[in-house]
N, C-alpha and C positions, 0 to 999 in steps of 0.2 A: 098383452105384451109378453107375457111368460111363453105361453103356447108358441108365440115366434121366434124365440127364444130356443126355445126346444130343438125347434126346426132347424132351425141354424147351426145347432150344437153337431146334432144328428148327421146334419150335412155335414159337416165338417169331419166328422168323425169316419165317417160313411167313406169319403174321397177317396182315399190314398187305395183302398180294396179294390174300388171300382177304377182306380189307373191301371191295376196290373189284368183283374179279370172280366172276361167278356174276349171282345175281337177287335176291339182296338188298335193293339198292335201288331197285329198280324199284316201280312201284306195281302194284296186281294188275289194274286194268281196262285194256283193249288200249288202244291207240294206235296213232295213221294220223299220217303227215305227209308232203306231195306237196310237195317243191322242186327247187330245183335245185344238185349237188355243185360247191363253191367251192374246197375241199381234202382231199385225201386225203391219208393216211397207214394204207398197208398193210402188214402183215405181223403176228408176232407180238407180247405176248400175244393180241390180238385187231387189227380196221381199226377206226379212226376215219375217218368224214367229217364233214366241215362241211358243212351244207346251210342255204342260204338259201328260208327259206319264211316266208311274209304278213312282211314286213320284217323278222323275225328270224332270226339265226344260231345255229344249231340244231347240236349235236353230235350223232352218230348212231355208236353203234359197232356193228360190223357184224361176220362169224365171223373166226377165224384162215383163213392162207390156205388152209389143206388143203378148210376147210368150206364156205367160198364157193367154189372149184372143184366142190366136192360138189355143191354147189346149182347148179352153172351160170355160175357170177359169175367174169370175166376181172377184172382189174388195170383194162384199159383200159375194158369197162363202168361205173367206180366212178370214174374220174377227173374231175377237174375239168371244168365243162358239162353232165353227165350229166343229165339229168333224170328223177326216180325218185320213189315212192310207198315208202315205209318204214312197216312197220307191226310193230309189237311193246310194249314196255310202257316208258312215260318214266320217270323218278326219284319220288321219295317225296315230292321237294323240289319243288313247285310253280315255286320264283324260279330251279331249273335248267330251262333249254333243253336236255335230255340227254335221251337216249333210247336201250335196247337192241333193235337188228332183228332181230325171231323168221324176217320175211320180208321181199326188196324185191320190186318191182314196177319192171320197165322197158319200154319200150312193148311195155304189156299184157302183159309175160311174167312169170309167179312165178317167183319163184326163194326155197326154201323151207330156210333156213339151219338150222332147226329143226325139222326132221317128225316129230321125239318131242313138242311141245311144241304146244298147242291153241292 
């Protein structure tokens, strides 16, 4: 009974993480957005940027660091000024400015955060 116990607790514990990450709320048609990085905030569980694009401020969350190194993507590529093309799938919620990066785009260069992923 303990050991089920465990399990339950874990799960429950576990939940609330796994509602916001992963691909759940993203919507299933791609999405592009070209602006320019206002702030970042890297590192684990995943990077956020803030990108200013057609006058609005756009959340972009982009890999953990291990994955963006994978890709090519330094710290100081994704800082503030940057200016970059993001393409991956926005939220479910049309009135969110959110969006997950399968791929960026920085002058002209892929960098492909997801190459399991079309």
């Amino acid at each position: 009974m303990r050991l089920f116990h465990a399990f339950v607790v874990l799960g429950l514990l576990a939940t609330p993480a796994l509602a916001h990450h992963g691909w759940r709320w993203t919507a299933d048609g791609e999405f592009s957005l070209t602006g320019v990085v206002t702030e970042s905030r890297l590192g684990n569980p995943h990077g956020v940027l803030t990108v200013e694009a057609n006058g609005e401020s756009w959340t972009v969350e982009v890999g953990q660091p291990w994955r963006n190194a994978q890709a090519g993507l330094s710290d100081d590529m994704l800082a503030p000024g940057a200016e970059l093309t993001a393409e991956g799938h926005r939220s479910t919620d049309p009135a969110q400015l959110l969006m997950k990066a399968e791929r960026i785009v920085i002058g002209g260069q892929l960098h492909d955060l997801y190459p399991d992923r079309s």
